[in-house]
C-alpha positions as a Markdown table, in Angstrom:
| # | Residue | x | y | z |
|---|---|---|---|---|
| 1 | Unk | -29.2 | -13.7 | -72.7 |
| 2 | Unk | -29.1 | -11.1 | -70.0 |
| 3 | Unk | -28.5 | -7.1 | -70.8 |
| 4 | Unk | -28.4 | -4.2 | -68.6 |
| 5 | Unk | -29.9 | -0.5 | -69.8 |
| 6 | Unk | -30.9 | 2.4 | -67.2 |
| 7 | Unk | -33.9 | 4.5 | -68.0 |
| 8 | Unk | -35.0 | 7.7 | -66.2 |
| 9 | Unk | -35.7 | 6.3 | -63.2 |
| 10 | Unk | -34.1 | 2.7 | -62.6 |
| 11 | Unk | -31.2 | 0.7 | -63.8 |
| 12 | Unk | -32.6 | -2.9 | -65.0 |
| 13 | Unk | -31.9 | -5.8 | -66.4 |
| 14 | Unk | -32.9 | -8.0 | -69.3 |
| 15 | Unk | -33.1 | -11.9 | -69.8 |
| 16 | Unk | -35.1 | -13.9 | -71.9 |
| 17 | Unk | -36.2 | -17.6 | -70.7 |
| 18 | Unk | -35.7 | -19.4 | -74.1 |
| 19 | Unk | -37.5 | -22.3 | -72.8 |
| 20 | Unk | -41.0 | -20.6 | -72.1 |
| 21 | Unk | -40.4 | -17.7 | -74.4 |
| 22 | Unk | -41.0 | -15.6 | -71.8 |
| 23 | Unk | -39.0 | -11.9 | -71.0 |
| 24 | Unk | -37.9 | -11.1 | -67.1 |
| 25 | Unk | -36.9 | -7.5 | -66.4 |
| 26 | Unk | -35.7 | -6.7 | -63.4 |
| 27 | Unk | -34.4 | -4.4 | -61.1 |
| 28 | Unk | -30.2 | -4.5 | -61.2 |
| 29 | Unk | -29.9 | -3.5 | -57.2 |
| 30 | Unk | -32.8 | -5.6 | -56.3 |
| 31 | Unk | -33.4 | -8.6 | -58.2 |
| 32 | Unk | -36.1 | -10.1 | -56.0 |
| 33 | Unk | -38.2 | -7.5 | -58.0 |
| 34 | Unk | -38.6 | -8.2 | -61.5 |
| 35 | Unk | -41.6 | -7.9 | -64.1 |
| 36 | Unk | -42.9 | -10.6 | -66.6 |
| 37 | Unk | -43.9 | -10.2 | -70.4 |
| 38 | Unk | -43.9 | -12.0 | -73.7 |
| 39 | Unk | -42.2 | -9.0 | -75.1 |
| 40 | Unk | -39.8 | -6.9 | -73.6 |
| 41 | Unk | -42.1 | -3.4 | -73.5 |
| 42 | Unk | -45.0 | -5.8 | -72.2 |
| 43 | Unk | -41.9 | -6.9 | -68.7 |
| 44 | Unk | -40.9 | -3.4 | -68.2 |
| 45 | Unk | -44.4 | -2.1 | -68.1 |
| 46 | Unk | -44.7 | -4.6 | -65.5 |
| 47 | Unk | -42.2 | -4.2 | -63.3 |
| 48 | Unk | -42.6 | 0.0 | -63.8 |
| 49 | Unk | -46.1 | -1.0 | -62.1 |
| 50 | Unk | -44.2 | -2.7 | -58.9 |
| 51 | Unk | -41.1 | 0.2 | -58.6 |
């Protein structure tokens, strides 16, 4: 499952590693950078922390 949104400072994308239960957001122009969470909040807090 993989979705796309755009907050106020950087379009990103969603996808959820079923397997591990894992959350991986990452950048849409750059997806070398990406953050990871158990929930979604917890992978975008990460990758805010690395854009």
């Amino acid at each position: 499952m993989t979705f796309t949104n755009k907050n106020k400072n950087f379009k990103y994308s969603v996808s959820l590693d079923t397997s591990k239960d894992i959350f991986k957001v990452f950048l849409t122009n750059n997806p070398e950078v990406y953050g990871l969470g158990r929930t979604i909040e917890e992978a975008m807090h990460n990758l805010e922390e690395l854009a």
